[in-house]
C-alpha positions in Angstrom: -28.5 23.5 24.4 -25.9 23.1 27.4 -24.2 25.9 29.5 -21.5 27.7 28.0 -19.4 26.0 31.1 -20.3 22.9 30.3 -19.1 23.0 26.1 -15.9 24.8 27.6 -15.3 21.8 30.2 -15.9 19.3 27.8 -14.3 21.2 24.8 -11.2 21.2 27.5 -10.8 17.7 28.1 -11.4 17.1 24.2 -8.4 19.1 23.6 -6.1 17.6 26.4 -7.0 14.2 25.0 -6.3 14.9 21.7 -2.8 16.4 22.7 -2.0 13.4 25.0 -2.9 10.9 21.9 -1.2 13.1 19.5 2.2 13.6 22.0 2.1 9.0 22.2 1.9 8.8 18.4 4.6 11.1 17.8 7.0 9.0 20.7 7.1 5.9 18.2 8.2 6.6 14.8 6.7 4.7 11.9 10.0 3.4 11.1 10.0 1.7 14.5 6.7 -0.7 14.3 7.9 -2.8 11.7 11.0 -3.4 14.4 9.0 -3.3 17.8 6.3 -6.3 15.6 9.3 -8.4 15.2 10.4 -8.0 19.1 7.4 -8.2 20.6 4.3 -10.4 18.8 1.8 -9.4 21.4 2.9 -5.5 20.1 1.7 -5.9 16.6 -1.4 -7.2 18.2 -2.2 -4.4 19.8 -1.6 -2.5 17.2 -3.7 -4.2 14.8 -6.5 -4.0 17.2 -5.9 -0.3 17.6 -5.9 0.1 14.2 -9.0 -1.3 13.5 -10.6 0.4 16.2 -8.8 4.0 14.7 -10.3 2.8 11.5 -14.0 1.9 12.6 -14.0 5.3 14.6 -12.8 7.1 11.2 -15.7 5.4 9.3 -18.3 6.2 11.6 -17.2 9.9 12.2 -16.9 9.5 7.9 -20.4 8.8 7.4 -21.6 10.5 9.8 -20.3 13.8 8.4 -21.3 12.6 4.9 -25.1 12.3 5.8 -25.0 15.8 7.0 -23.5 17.2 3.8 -25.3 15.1 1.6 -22.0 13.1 0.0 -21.7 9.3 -0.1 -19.5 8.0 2.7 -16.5 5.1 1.2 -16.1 1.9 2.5 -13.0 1.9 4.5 -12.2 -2.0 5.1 -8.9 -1.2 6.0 -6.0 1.2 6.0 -5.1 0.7 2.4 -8.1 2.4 1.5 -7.7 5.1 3.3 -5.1 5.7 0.5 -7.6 4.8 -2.5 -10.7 6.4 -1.6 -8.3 9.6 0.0 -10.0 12.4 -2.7 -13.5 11.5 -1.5 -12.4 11.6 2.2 -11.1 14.9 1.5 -14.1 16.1 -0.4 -16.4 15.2 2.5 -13.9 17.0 5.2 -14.1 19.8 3.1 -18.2 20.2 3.0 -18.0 20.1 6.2 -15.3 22.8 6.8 -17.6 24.5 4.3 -21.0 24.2 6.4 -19.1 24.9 9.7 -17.4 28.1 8.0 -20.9 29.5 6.5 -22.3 28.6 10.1 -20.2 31.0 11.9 -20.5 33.3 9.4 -24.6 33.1 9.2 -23.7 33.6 13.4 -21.9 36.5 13.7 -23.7 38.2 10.7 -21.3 38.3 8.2 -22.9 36.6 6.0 -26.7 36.4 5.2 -28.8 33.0 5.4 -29.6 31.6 2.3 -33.2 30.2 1.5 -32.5 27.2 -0.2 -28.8 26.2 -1.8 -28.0 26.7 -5.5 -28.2 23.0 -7.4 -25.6 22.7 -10.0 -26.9 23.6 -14.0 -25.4 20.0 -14.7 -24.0 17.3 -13.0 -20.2 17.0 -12.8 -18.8 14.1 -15.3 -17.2 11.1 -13.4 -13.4 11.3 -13.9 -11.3 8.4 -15.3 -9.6 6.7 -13.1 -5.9 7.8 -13.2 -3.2 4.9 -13.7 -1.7 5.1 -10.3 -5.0 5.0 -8.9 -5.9 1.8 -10.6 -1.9 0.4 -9.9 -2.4 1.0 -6.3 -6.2 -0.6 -5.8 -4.6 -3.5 -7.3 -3.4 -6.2 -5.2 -0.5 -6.7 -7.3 2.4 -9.6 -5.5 5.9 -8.5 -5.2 7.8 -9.0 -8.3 11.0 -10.5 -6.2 8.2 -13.6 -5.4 8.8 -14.4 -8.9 12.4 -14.9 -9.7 13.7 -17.8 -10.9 16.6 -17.8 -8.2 14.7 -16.2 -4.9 17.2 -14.3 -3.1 18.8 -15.5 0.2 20.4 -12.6 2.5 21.5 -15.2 5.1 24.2 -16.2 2.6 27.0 -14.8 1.3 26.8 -12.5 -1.6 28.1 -14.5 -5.5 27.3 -13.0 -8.8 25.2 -14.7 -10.4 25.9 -14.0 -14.1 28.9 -15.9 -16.1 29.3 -13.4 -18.8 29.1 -10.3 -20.3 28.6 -10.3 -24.0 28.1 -7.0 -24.4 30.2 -5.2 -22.0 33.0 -3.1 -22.5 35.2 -4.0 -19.3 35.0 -8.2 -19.5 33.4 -9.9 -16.3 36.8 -11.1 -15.2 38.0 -8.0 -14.7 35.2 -6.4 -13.0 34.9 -8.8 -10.4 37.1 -7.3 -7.4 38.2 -10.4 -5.3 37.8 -9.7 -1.4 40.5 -10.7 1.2 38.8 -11.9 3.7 
């Protein structure tokens, strides 16, 4: 195993890595990408390739920590299912919060080392899938892409209805003509 100098040197720059990364992500908002793509195309490049490579990384470090705990690692193609798969990404964050907690509990002596973990009596049921989960693993196309008359918000607003048949206050009257 390596020095106690070297884990805190390396544990060091770890830390003022993370806060640099962490300090550049928190400089851009998320309402701001959408804005800095459309300025800049060689911007959203970049980001796409970052977030692939944010992506792969997360995978890996996934997997990796699922082999350890024994759990089954998702397939995360891309950042949409990050949002679909989230309950086993947190399961398999939380085994190993688990094994790292008993670890430093087996380490300082608080707790006593077990032989052999206990297996469950029976094997948990799988859950139905809940309807948001299956609305949002859906590739479903913007219902807007549909209408009959698609919207144009280069030109000036005019209703689009002729009448009312069952209003109370007739069309005529609640169309408020602008002086322009």
């Amino acid at each position: 195993m390596t020095s106690p100098q070297d884990f805190k040197s390396l544990q060091d720059n770890v830390e003022a890595a993370l806060v640099a990364t962490v300090k550049s992500v928190n400089r851009v908002s998320a309402q701001d990408l959408p804005f800095l793509r459309a300025v800049d195309p060689s911007v959203g490049e970049d980001l796409d390739a970052k977030t692939t490579r944010i992506l792969e990384l997360s995978t890996t470090l996934l997997k990796s920590a699922a082999d350890v705990c024994g759990l089954n690692a998702p397939d995360l193609e891309d950042t949409d299912d990050i949002d679909m798969r989230w309950r086993s990404i947190v399961d398999i964050v939380d085994s190993v919060l688990e094994k790292a907690d008993t670890s430093i509990d087996e380490y300082t002596g608080a707790l006593k080392r077990k032989d052999a973990p206990a297996a469950d009596a029976a094997p948990q049921a799988k859950k139905p899938k809940t309807t948001g989960t299956v609305v949002r693993s859906a590739n479903i196309t913007k219902p807007q892409l549909h209408f009959a008359q698609l919207v144009d918000n280069n030109a000036l607003w005019k209703p689009v209805i002729t009448k009312k048949p069952h209003a109370k206050v007739p069309l005529e009257e609640s169309l408020v003509q602008a002086s322009l």
